[in-house]
Phi, psi and omega in degrees: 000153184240184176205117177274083190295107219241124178230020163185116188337109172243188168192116197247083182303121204244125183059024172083356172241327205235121197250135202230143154294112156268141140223140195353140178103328196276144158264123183249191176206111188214142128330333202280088198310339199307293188326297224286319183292295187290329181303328195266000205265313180266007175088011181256027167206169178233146195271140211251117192212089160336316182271023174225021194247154201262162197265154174289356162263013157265116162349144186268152170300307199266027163300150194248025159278019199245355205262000000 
């Protein structure tokens, strides 16, 4: 499974019939690889990846509660 950051509202027929509303904000979770290949191909979601996201209970370096 993968995790899909849906980053502008679509709507995508899946096997070419079954048509599902993304929207924008939402975090999925999908197989389809079909999904996965074009949202990201035409820009309107990001494949979403823990090991490259900063954890959320840290500060940031350049913040400017840090200077």
């Amino acid at each position: 499974m993968q995790k899909l950051h849906i980053e502008k509202s679509f709507g995508f027929a899946h096997r070419g019939c079954d048509v599902v509303a993304y929207v924008a904000g939402t975090t999925i979770e999908t197989d389809d690889a079909e999904l996965l290949v074009i949202a990201v191909r035409e820009g309107w979601a990001t494949l979403e990846d823990k090991a490259n996201k900063p954890p959320q209970n840290k500060a940031k370096k350049n913040a400017p509660e840090n200077k």
